[in-house]
C-alpha positions in Angstrom: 86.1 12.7 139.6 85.2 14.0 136.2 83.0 16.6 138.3 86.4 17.9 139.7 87.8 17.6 136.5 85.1 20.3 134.7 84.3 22.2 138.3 88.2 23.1 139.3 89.4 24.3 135.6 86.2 26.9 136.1 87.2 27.7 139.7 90.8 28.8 138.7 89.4 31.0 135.5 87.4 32.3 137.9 90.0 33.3 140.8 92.7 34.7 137.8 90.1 37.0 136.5 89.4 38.3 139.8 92.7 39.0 140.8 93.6 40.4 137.1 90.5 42.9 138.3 92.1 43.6 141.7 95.4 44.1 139.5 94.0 46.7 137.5 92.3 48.4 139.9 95.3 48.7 142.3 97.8 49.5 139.1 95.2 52.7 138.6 94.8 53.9 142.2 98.9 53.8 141.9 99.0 56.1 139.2 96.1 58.4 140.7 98.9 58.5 144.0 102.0 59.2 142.0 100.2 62.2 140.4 99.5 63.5 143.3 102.9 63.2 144.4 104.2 65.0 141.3 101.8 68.0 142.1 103.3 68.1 145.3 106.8 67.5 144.3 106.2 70.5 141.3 104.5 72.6 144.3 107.4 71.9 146.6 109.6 73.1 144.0 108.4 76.3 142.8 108.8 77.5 146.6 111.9 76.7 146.8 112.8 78.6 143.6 110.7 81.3 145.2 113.1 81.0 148.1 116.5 80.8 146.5 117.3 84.6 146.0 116.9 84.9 149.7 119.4 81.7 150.2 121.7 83.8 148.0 121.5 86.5 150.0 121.9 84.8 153.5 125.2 82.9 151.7 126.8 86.1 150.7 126.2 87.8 153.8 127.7 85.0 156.2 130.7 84.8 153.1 131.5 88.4 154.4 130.9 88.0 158.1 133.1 84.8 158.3 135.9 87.0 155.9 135.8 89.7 158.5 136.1 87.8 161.5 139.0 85.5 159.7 140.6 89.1 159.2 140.0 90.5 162.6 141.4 87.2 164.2 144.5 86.7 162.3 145.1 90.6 163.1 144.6 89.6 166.9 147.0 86.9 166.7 149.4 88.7 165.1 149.2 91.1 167.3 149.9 88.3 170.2 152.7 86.2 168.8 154.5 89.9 168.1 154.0 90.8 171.8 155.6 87.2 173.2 157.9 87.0 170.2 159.4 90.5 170.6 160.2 89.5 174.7 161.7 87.0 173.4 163.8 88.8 170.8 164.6 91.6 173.7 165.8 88.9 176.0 168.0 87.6 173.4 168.9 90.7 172.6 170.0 91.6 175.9 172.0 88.4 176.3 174.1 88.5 173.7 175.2 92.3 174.5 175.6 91.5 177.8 178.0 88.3 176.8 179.9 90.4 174.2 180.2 93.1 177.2 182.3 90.4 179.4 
């Protein structure tokens, strides 16, 4: 028993220190990873800062495209509603000169 008692104290000292090791060891190869994630992450970002005056570009342009097709729709409709609403107008129109007629 008193073998147990001096062995199993050494065992655990033993065990700690090599998982404090692995601990270290893994704590470093995490910090090696996340900066080479921020390289990429800063490499990521300077082309898409490259890119942004071509974004710009591609927003105006559809910002006009989808102001001239708004323009030449609601012109087309207009254009429609006057056609039905002036029949519509005529036949009214027609029948109230025809009932002040009789």
């Amino acid at each position: 028993m008193s073998f147990l008692l001096d062995f199993l104290p050494i065992i655990i000292y033993v065990l700690l220190i090599i998982i404090l090791m692995i601990g270290i060891v893994l704590a470093i190869k995490c910090l090696i990873a996340l900066d080479k994630v921020e390289k990429v992450v800063d490499n990521v970002n300077d082309k898409v800062k490259a890119l942004d005056g071509l974004f710009h570009i591609i927003d105006t342009t559809t910002d006009k495209i989808v102001l001239v097709t708004d323009k030449v729709v609601e012109g087309v409709t207009s254009m429609i509603s006057n056609v039905f609403t002036g029949k519509k107008k005529n036949k009214k129109e027609i029948s109230k000169k025809e009932d002040n007629h009789e």
